[in-house]
N, C-alpha and C positions, 0 to 999 in steps of 0.2 A: 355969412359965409354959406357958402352951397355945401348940404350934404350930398353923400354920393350914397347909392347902395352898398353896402360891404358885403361881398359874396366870395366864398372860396375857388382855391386856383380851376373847380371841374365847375364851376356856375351855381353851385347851392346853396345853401343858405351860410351864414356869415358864420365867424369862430366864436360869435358869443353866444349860437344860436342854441346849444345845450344848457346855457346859464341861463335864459328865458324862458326856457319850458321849466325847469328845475322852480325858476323866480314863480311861473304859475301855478303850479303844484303845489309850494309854499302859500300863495297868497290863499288858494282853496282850505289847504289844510288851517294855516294858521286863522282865517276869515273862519271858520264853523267854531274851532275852539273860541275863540275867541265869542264868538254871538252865542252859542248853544252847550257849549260845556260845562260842565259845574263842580266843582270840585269841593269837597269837605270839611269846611272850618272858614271858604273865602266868602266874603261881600262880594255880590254882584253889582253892576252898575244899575241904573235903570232903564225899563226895559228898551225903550226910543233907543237908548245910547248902546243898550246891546244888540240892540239889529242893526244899526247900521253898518259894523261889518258884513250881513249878509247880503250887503246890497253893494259895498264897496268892493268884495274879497270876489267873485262870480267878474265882476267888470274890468278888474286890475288882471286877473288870468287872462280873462280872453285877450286884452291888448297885449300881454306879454308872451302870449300863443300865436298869436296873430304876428309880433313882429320876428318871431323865431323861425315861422314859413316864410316870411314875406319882410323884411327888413327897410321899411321905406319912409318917407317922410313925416307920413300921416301917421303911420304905428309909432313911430318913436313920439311927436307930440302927443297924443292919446295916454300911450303910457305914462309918459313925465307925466301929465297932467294927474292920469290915474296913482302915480306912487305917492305924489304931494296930497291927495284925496287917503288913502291909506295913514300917511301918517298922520295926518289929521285926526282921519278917527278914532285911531290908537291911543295918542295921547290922551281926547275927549275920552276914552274907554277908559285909561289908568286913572284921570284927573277924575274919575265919579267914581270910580272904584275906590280908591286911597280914599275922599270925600265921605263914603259909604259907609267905613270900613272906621273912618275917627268921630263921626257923627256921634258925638254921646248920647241921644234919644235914640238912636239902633243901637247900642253899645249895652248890653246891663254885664252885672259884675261876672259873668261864665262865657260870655259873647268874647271878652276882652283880650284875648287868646287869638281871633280868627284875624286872619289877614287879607287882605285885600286882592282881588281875582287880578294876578298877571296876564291872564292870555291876553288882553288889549296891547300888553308891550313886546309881546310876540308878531302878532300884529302892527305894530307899528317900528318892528326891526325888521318884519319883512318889505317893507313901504322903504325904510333906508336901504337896506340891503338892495334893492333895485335901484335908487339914487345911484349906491355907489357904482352899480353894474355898466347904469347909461353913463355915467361920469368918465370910467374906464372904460368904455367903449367908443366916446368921446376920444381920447387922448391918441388912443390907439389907431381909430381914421386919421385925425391928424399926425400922429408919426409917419403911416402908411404915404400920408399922400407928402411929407417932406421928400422923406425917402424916395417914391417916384418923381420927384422934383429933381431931385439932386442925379440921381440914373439919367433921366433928359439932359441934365447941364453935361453932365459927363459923357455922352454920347455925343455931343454935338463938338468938345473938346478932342476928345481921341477919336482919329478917325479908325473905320473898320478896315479890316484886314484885307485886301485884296485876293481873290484867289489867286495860285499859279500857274492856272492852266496854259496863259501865253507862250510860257518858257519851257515850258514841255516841248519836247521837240522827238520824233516816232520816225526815225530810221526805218526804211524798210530793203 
């Protein structure tokens, strides 16, 4: 199927073009907690598996910045590509974390209390949370373009109104 650009009625950038920049902003935020945060009682992952959010969270913004200016073929595969990357590493993040976190040789009997570092699943609901964005944005050009389907059928069905300037008729 051809995508079209989705751009509002004055030429600017499309209606989901605030939930992009917001989806970037997230991926920033949640990509540093996630790799650099640390929080009090949690297993961290290891270390490979906590940087790679800072490698992923930096990549997945700028595409979702990029396609909020610019809405076009290229930004949207980039992105998908990029959010399916996000929740990959998210997962990897929780699944070494939780791993970390039950390991009985990291575990002694005071350790046994701490829980396991969420931000990776932060990270990687902000990786769906953009799924679902492109999903519904998806849906939403194809309503658009049914809709301007159906306006063509119907324009060509009822004919347009003639003016009556003819029957005007100016007595002088």
């Amino acid at each position: 199927m051809k995508r079209r650009k989705v751009e509002s009625r004055d030429g600017g950038p499309g209606p989901f073009s605030a939930l992009h920049w917001m989806t970037a902003g997230l991926f920033v935020a949640a990509g540093l907690e996630a790799a650099t945060g640390e929080r009090r009682g949690d297993f961290r992952a290891r270390r490979s598996v906590r940087l790679a959010p800072l490698l992923a969270a930096p990549a997945a913004a700028t595409a979702h910045a990029l396609r909020a200016s610019r809405p076009t073929r290229a930004a949207r595969l980039v992105s998908q590509v990029l959010d399916g990357v996000a929740i990959g590493v998210g997962t990897i993040g929780v699944a070494s974390s939780v791993y970390s976190a039950l390991r009985s040789e990291a575990c002694g009997p005071a350790q046994r209390r701490r829980l396991p570092s969420m931000a990776p699943l932060a990270f990687c609901a902000v990786g769906l949370l953009a799924a679902i964005l492109d999903n519904q944005e998806d849906r939403f050009e194809e309503e658009r373009a049914r809709l301007e389907s159906r306006a063509r059928w119907m324009d060509r069905i009822v004919p347009k109104r003639k003016a009556r300037v003819d029957r005007i008729v100016i007595h002088a």
